[in-house]
ZAMARGU-4260 file (C-alpha; in steps of 0.2 Angstrom, whole numbers, plus 5000, padded with zeros to 4 digits):
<rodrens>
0) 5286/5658/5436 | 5292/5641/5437 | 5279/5633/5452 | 5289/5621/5463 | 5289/5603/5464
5) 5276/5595/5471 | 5280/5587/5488 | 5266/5573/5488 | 5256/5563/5477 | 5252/5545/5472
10) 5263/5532/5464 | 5258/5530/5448 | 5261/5512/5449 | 5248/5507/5461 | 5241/5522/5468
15) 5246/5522/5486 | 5253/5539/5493 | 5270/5544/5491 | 5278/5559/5501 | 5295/5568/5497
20) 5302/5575/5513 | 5317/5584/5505 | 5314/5596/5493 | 5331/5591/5481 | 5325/5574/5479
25) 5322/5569/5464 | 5315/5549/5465 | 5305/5538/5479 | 5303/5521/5482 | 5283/5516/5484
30) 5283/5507/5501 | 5270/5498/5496 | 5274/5491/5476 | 5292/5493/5477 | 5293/5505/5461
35) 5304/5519/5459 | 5294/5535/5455 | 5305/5550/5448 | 5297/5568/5448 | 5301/5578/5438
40) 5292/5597/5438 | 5272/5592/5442 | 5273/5574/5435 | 5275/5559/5443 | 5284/5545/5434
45) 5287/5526/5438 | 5303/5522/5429 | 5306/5503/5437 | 5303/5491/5451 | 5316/5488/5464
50) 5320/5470/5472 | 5322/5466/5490 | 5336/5472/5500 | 5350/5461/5507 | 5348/5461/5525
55) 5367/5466/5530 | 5365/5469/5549 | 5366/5487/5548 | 5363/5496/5564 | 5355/5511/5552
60) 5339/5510/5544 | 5326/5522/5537 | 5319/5534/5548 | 5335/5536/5561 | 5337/5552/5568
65) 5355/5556/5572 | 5369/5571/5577 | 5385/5572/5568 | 5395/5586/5577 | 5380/5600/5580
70) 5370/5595/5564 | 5356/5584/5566 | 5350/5572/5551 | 5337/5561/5547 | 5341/5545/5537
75) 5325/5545/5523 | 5333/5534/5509 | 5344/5520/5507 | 5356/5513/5491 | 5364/5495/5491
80) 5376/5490/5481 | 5386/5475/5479 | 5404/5469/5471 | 5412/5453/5472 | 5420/5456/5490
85) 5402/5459/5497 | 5386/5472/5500 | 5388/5487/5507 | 5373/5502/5510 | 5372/5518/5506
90) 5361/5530/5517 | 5355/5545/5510 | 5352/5558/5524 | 5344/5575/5527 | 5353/5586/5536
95) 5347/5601/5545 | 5351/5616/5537 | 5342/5610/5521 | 5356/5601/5514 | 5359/5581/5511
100) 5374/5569/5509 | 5377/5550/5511 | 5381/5540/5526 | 5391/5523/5518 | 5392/5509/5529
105) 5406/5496/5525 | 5415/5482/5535 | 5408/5490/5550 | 5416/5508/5545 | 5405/5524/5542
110) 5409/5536/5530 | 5399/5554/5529 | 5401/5563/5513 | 5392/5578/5504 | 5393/5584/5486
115) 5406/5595/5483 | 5401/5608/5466 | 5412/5604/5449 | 5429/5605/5452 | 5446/5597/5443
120) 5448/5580/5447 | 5454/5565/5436 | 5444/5555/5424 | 5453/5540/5428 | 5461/5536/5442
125) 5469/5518/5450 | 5476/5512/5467 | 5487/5524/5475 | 5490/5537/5464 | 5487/5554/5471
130) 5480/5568/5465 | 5475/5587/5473 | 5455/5596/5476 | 5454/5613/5477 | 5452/5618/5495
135) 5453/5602/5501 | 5472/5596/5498 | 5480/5580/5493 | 5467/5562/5491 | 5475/5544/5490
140) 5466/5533/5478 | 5462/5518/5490 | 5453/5506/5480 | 5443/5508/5463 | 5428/5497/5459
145) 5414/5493/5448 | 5399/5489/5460 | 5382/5485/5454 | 5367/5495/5464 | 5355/5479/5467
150) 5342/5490/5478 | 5334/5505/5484 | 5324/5512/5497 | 5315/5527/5503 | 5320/5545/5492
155) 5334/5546/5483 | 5342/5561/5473 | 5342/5555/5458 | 5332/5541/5451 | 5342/5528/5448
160) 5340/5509/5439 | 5342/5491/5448 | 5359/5483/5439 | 5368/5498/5433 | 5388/5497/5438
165) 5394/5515/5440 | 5413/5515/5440 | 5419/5521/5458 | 5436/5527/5467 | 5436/5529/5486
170) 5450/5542/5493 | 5460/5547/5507 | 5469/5564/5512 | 5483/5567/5524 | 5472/5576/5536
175) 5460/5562/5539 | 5447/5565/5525 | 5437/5553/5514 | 5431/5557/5498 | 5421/5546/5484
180) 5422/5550/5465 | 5409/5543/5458 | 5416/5540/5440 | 5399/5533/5432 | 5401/5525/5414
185) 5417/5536/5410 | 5406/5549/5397 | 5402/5561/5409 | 5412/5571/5422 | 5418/5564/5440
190) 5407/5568/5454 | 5416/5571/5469 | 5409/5566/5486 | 5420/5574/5502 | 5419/5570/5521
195) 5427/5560/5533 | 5424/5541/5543 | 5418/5543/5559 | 5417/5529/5573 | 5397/5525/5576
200) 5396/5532/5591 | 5399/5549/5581 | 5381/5548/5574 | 5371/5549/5588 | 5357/5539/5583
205) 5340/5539/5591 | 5332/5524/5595 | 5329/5511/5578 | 5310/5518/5572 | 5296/5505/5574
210) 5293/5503/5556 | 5311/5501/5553 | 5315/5482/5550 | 5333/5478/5554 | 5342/5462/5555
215) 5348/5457/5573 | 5364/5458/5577 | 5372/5438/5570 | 5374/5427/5585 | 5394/5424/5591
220) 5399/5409/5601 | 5394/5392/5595 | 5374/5396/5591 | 5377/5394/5573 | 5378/5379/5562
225) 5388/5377/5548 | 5377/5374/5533 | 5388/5359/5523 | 5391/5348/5538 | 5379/5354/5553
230) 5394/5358/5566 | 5393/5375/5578 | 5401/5388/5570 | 5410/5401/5581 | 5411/5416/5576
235) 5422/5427/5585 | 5420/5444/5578 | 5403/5443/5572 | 5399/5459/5565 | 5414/5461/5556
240) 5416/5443/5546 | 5414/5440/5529 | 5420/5425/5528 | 5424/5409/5538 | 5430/5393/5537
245) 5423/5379/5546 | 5435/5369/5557 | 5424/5353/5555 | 5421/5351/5536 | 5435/5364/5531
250) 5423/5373/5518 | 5423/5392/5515 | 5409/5400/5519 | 5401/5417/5515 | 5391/5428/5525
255) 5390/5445/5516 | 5374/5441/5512 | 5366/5437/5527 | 5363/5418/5530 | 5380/5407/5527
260) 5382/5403/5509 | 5396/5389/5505 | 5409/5396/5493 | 5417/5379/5492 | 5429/5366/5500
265) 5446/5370/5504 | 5462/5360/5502 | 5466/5354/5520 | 5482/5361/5524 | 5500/5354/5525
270) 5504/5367/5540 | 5494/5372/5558 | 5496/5389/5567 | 5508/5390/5580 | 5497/5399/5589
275) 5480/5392/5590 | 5463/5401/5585 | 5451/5409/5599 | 5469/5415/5608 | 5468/5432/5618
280) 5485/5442/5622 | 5490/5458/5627 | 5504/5463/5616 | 5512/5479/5615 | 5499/5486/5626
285) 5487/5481/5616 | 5474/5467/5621 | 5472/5454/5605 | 5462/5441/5600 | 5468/5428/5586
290) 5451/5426/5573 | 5461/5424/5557 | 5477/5413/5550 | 5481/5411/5532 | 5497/5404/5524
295) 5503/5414/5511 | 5520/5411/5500 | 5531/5419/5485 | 5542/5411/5473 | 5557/5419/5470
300) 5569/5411/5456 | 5560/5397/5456 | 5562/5393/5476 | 5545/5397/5485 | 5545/5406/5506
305) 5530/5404/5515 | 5524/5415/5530 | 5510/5413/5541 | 5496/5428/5545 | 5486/5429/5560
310) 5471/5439/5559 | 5469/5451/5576 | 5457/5460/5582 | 5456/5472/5595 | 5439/5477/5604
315) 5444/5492/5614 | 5448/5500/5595 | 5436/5490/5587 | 5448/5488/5573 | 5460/5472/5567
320) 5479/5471/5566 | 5490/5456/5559 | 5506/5446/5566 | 5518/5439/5556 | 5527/5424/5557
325) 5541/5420/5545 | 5557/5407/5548 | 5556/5410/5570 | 5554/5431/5566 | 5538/5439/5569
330) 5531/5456/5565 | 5515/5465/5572 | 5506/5475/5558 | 5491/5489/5560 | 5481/5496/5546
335) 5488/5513/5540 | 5479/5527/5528 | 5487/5527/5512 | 5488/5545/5510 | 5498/5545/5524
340) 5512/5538/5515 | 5522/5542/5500 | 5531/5529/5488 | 5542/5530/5476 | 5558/5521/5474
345) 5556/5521/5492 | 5544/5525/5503 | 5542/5538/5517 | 5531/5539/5533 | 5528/5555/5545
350) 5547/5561/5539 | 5554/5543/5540 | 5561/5536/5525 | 5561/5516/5523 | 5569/5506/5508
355) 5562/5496/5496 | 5567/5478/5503 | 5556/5466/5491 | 5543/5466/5478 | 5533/5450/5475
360) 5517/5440/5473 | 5508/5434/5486 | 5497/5419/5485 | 5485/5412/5498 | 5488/5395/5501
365) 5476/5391/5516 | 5465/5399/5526 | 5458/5397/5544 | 5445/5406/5554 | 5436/5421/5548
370) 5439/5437/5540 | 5432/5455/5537 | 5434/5451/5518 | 5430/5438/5504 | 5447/5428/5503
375) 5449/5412/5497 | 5465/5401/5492 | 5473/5405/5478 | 5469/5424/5480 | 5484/5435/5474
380) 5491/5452/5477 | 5508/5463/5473 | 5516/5462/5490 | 5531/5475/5493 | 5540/5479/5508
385) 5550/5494/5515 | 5561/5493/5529 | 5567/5505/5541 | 5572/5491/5555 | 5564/5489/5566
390) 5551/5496/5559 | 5544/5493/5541 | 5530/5496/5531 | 5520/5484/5520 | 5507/5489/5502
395) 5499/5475/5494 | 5490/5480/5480 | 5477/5468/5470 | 5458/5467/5466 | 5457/5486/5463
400) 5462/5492/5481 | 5481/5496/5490 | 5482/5495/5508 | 5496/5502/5517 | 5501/5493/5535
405) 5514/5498/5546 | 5527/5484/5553 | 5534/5482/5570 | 5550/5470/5573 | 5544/5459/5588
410) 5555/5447/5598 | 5548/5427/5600 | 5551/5430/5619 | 5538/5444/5618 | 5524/5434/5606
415) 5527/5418/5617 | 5524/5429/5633 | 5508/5435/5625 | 5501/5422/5620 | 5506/5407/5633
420) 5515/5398/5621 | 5533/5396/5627 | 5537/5384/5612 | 5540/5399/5602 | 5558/5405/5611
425) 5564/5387/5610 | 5566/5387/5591 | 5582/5398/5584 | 5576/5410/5571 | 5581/5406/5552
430) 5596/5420/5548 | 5591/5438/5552 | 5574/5446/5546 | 5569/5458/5537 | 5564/5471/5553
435) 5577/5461/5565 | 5587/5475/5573 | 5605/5473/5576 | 5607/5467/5594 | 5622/5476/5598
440) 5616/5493/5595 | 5613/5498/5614 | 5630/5491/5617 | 5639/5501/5602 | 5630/5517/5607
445) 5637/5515/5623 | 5654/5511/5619 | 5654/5524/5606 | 5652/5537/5620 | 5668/5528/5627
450) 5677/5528/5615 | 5673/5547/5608 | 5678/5551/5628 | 5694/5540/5629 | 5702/5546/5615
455) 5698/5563/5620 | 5707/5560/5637 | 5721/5553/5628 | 5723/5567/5619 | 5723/5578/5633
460) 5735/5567/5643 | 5747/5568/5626 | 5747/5587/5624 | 5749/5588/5643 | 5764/5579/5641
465) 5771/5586/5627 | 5770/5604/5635 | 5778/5597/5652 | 5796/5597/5651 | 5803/5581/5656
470) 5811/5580/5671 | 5833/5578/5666 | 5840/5566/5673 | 5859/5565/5667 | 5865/5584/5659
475) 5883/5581/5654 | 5894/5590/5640 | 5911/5584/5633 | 5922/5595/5625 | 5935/5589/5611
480) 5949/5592/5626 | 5938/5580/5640 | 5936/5567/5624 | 5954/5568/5620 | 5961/5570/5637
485) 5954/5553/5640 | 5959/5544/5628 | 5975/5551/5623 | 5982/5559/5610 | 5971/5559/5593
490) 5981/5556/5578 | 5972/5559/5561 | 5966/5542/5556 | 5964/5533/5573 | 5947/5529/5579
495) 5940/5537/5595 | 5927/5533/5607 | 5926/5542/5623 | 5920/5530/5638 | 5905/5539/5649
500) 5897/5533/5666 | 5887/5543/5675 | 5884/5545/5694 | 5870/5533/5702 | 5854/5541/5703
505) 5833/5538/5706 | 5821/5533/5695 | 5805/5533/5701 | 5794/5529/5688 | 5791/5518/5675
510) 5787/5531/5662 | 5798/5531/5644 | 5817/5540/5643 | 5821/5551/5632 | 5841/5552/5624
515) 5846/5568/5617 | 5862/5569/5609 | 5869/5586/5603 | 5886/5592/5594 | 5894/5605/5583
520) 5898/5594/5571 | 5904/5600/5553 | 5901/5589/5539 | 5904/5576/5551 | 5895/5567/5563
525) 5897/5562/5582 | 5887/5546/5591 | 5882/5538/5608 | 5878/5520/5610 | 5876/5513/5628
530) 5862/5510/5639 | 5848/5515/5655 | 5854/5500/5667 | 5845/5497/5684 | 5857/5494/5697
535) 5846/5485/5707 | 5838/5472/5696 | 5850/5472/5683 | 5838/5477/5668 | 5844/5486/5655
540) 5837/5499/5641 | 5850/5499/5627 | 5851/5516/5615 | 5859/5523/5601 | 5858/5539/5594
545) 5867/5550/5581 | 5868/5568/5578 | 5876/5576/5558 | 5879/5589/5549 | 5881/5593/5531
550) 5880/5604/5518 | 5885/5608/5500 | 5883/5616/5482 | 5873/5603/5469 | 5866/5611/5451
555) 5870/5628/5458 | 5860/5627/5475 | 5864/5627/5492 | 5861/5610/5503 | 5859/5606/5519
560) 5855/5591/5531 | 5854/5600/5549 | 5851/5585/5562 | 5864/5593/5575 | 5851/5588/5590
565) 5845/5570/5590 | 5835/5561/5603 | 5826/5541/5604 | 5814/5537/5615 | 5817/5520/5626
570) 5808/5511/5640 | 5813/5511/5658 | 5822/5498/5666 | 5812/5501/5680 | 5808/5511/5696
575) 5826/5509/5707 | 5843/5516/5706 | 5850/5516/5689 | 5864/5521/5680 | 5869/5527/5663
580) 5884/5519/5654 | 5888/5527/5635 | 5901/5525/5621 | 5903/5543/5612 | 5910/5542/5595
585) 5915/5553/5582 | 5918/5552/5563 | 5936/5543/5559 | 5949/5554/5555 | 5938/5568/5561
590) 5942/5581/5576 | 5929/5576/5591 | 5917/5590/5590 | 5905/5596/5607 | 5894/5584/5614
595) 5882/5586/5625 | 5871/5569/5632 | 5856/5571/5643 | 5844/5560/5648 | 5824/5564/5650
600) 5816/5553/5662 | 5795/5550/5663 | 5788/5555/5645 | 5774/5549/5636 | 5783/5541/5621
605) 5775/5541/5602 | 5775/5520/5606 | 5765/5523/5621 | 5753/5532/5612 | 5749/5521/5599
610) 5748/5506/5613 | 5734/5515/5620 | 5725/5519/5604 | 5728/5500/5600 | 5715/5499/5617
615) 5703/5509/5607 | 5704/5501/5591 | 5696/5485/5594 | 5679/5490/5597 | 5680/5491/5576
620) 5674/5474/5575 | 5658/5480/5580 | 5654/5493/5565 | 5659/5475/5555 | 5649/5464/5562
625) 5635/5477/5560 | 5639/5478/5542 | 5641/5457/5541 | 5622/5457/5551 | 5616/5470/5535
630) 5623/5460/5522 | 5615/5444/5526 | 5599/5455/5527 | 5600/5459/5512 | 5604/5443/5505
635) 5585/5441/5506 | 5579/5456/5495 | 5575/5451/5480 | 5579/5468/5474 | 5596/5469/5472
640) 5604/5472/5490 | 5610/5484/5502 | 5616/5500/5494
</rodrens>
């Protein structure tokens, strides 16, 4: 029978008591040597020494009893690691129901996670690729990075050795989730970690322990001194900045580490923020405070764009966001979970699909303020952009991580009203930007519903009048005797025309007339030529219409051109009395056939119609100005223009 592993003994370093509270531990740190002591069935083993911890701020420290949902957990062991962005800890915690997990503390985020048993993962991973967990769903590869464990503290699971650099790959799912694969040295398998970030206050903590020793929260305001040239630093987001640049001496200085450490000199720049540093806002409902400005540019076929950066941050979310200037247009940015989008060619966003607009390299050029990460100029990153205006979202991908943020088109109007700085609406934005809507769009919505409804009207009004029978006006037939008995005898070869006015009559109206001419006409043809005239004011509406008939054998087959019923619509001379004054003819050397002239007053004429749709039709210029506003979008993608 296999006798359980002892939970106290000495260190067998120096001899001073160690305890193991949790029985899946499998290493201590001696508080009083530092060494780390691995057990391993009845034996006790000292397999190094560990140095002192970087003091990092944390509000955590060994001993803290907390809640997370209904479990209750007890912090008893601490890993700190550290990369070239920074320090981050490591807590390893004991919950409850006699399981344990970590509780990672990073740039003021908190991450709880558990050991999941083996299941299929990748062996090698990198920045967004995606890949499925049993049970769990789809994970985002966020970042990957080698970090190098520099201390320890309290129990641990597993012992572990000061400088080792385990390959790691921190994740995000779609519902919210966080998971860590701890990739080691790439010989073994993948351990998978699974949980989730929670805000602070989701821990519940106790009170610190008395024993604990914690570094007190860093100082804001000007009650730091920048260690180069001795001026008061001001820190704006204390907790939060990694590094910041002092507005005195200009040097970069680091404070991942604690006390300020100075990275270096930077360049001084060739261009200030429009808005100044230290600037509060409420934006978008959002109240903001500038802490950050960097300069950053691209070069594209040898030409190179700059755009400017402010750094926001937000207390009520505790969390930062980003407005961007470039050429007079400005964008509001906030931090999005990569496995919340999916990218292609394009890229998509909760059902929303935005197109690949541009794909370059990013440089820092200058930097102002401070910033929850290590930057410094010169820094470089794969920028690409996809635009669904006004709406876009940005991934930058570089140093091992991709970040996903989403872009909101903002107006100058709006930034200047946010800021006080009225300067920015008096300068006319260079061309149209990349999330720039169209600014006729309400407009064109509005007289689209105008349009669809005018024409529909019109077309009601059309078929209305084509099923009204227009009111006749002038009804007379001629037959060959009343076309002959005027004007003589006909002799075969002798050109006729039969001379018609009509009585005087009302037109009330202004509406188009309509000439209808009928005969019987056999092979032949019969004619009227005259005109509508007003009596009154003397206008006139000239006419001429022809009605034929032929027929005839060709190749064997019967022809015919049928056209005994001929009208032609005219305008009106006018509301008034009027008369109607025709010239019938006939074919020469032809019998006069039947003729019958009448005269339809107030239709809706073919012309009439297409002068009304001639109303609608000028609205088009808007669908090409709205195509003109996309092509000059698009003469600033770099990928190849609009489709």
């Amino acid at each position: 029978m296999t006798q359980a592993a002892p939970r106290q003994g000495k260190c067998p370093n120096c001899g001073a008591p160690i305890e193991f509270k949790l029985g899946a531990s499998r290493a201590t740190v001696c508080g009083h040597c530092q060494a780390i002591v691995a057990r391993a069935g009845q034996d006790f083993t000292a397999v190094g020494k560990v140095a002192d911890l970087i003091p990092t701020g944390s509000r955590i420290a060994l001993g803290s009893h907390g809640v997370i949902g209904k479990l209750a957990f007890d912090v008893i062991g601490r890993l700190q690691y550290q990369w070239e962005q920074g320090v981050w800890d490591e807590w390893y915690v004991a919950f409850a129901d006699g399981r344990w997990g970590w509780l990672a503390e990073a740039q003021g985020r908190f991450y709880v996670t558990r050991r999941l048993s083996p299941r299929p993962v990748p062996r090698r991973v990198e920045p967004g690729q995606s890949f499925f967990v049993e049970g769990l769903g789809r994970f985002t590869v966020s970042d990957v990075k080698r970090a190098r464990i520099v201390g320890a503290q309290g129990e641990l699971p597993d012992p572990v050795k000061l400088g080792e650099s385990p390959l790691t790959a921190d994740c995000e799912s779609e519902k919210g989730g966080f998971a860590t694969l701890d990739l080691g040295d790439g010989t073994g398998e993948p351990v998978l970690y699974a949980g989730r970030q929670v805000p602070f206050e989701a821990l519940h903590l106790g009170e610190t322990p008395d024993a604990a020793v914690v570094r007190q929260p860093r100082p804001s305001g000007e009650k730091l001194t920048c260690p180069n040239c001795g001026a008061p630093l001001s820190l704006r987001v204390p907790e939060q900045s990694v590094r910041v640049v002092c507005e005195s001496c200009n040097h970069l200085l680091d404070t991942s580490q604690g006390a300020f450490r100075v990275i270096g000199a930077l360049q001084r720049g060739r261009k200030e923020p429009r808005i100044p540093l230290g600037s509060a806002g409420l934006l978008r409902e959002r109240q903001l405070l500038v802490v950050g400005w960097i300069l950053r540019s691209c070069t594209v076929d040898g030409e190179r764009y700059p755009w400017g950066e402010y750094l926001l941050w937000e207390e009520k979310t505790q969390s930062f966001a980003w407005l961007v200037e470039s050429e007079g247009h400005w964008q509001l940015g906030t931090p999005i979970s990569v496995a919340d989008v999916h990218a292609a060619d394009d890229a998509e966003l909760h059902g929303k699909r935005f197109r690949h607009f541009s794909s370059v390299k990013a440089v820092v050029e200058q930097v102002l303020g401070e910033f929850y990460w290590a930057v410094q100029t010169g820094d470089e990153v794969q920028s690409d952009v996809y635009i669904r205006p006004p709406e876009g979202l940005s991934r930058e991908l570089g140093g091992g991580e991709v970040n996903w943020t989403h872009l909101e088109h903002l107006e100058a109007a709006e930034v200047a009203r946010a800021f006080d700085r009225p300067g920015l609406v008096q300068e006319r934005p260079a061309g149209v930007g990349e999330l720039q809507p169209w600014p006729h769009a309400a407009t064109w919505r509005t007289m689209r519903r105008w349009m669809v409804g005018a024409v529909l009207a019109l077309l009601l009004l059309l078929l209305a009048f084509a099923a009204r029978p227009a009111r006749v006006l002038v009804d007379q037939s001629f037959t060959p005797a009343e076309l002959l008995a005027t004007d003589g005898d006909w002799a075969p070869g002798s050109e006729r025309v039969h001379a018609y006015l009509s009585s005087e009559f009302e037109l009330g109206g202004s509406g188009a007339l309509r000439v209808e001419l009928s005969s019987n006409a056999a092979d032949s043809w019969a004619g009227a030529e005259g005109a509508v005239i007003n009596t009154v004011s003397g206008e006139a509406a000239p006419f001429a219409v022809e009605a034929s008939y032929y027929s005839g054998y060709e190749d064997g087959e019967r022809w015919t051109e049928d056209h005994r019923t001929a009208s032609v619509d005219i305008p009106s001379p006018g509301p008034g009395t009027v008369i109607v004054r025709a010239d019938l003819q006939w074919e020469e050397g032809r019998p006069p056939p039947d003729i019958r002239l009448r005269l339809r007053g107030e239709t809706f004429s073919g012309w009439q119609f297409l002068g009304c749709l001639a109303l609608l039709w000028w609205p088009i210029v808007y669908p090409l100005r709205r195509a003109a506003f996309e092509r000059a979008r698009w003469e600033n993608s770099n990928l190849g223009g609009e489709d």
